[in-house]
N, C-alpha and C positions, 0 to 999 in steps of 0.2 A: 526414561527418556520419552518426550513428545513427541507422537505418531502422526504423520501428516495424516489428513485426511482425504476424500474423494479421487482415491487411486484407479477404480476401475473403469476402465473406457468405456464401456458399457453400460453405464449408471449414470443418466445425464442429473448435475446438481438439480436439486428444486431446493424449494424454501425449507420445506420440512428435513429434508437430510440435513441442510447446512443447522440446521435449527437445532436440532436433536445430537449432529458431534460436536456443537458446542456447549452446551451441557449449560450451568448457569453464566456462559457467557454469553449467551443470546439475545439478555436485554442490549449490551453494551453493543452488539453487534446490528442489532434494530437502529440505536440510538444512532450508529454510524453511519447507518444508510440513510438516515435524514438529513443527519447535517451533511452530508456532501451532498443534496439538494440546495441548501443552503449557501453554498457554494460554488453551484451550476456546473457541477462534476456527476457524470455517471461513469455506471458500471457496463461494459460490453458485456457482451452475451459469454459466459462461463464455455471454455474450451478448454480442450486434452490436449496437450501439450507431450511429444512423445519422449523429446528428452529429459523430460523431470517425472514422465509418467504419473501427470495430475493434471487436474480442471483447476485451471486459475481463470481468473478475472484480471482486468486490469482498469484501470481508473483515468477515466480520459474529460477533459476540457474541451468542450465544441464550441467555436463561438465562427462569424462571418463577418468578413474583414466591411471596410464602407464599399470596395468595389465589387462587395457579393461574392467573394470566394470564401467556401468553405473549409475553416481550417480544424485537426483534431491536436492536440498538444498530448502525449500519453503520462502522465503523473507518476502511478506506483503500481506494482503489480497487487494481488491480493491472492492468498491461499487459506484453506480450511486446516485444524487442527485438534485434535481434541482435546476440547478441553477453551478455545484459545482462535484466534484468525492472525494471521501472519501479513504485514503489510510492506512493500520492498519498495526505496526509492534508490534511482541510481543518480548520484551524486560528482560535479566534475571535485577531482582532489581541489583544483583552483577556490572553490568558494567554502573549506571544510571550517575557516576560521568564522566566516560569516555566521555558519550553519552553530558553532558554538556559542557565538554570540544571541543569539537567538532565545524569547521567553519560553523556556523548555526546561522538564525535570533536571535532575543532576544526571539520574538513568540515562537519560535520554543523551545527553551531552558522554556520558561514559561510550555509549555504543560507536556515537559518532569517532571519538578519540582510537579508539582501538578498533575502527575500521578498518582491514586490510586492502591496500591500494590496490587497485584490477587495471586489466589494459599495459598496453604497450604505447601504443600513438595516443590512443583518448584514453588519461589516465582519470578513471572514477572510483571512488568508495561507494559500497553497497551499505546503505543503511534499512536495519531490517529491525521493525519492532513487533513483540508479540504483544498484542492486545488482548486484554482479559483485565481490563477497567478503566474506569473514565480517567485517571492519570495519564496513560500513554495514548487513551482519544485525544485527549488537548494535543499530545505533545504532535502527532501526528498529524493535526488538524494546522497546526504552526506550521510542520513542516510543506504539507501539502500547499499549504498559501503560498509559501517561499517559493516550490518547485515551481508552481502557477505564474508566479511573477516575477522572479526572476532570471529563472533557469530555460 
């Protein structure tokens, strides 16, 4: 079974940790942090989270409206793993046919279908892909567009 990573509170992420419990997914994980420049998406500052007891990230969209306000849009979460980096988007059920329809793996359309629906009032699917090759960057890089623009 896959062991999240960067559990202790006390252990702020740097480069070289996230580096080193990704083992040879590190290129891909490089690769990732480019193209979401590409994108005009960065990563916030990595935080302990005490209910999931990890340092995640999260992936956010800044842009400034024409009357100068500053707005953040938050994307997907992101977590370490060994082996692997875990990317979470929360999804309304409303758009999940869209979300099928969409140029993405078969995988990728599999996870979305056997998402289990959350919420009571705001009903969303959690869609979570483990990354560890450029197949699931595309598909992710799709999805992140959609969230961006649509959602």
């Amino acid at each position: 079974m896959a062991q999240q990573l960067l559990r202790n509170p006390d252990i702020e992420p740097t480069n070289d940790i996230i580096l080193d419990g990704l083992g040879a997914s590190s290129d891909v994980y490089a690769h990732f942090l480019e193209r979401l420049k590409e994108y005009d998406v960065s990563l916030m500052d990595w935080r302990f989270y005490n209910d999931g007891k990890a340092w995640l990230s999260k992936g956010e969209y800044k842009w400034t409206t024409a009357r100068g306000t500053n707005k953040v849009k938050p994307l997907f979460w992101l977590s370490i793993w060994e082996g692997f980096f875990k990317v979470s988007f929360n999804f309304s059920i409303k758009v999940q046919d869209e979300l099928i329809s969409l140029p993405i793996s078969q995988e990728a359309k599999n996870i979305i279908k056997s998402a289990d629906v959350k919420g009571k009032t705001m009903r969303f699917i959690p869609v979570i892909l483990d990354v560890d090759d450029s197949t699931l960057l595309d598909d992710f890089l799709v999805l992140m567009q959609f969230r961006k623009e649509k959602v």
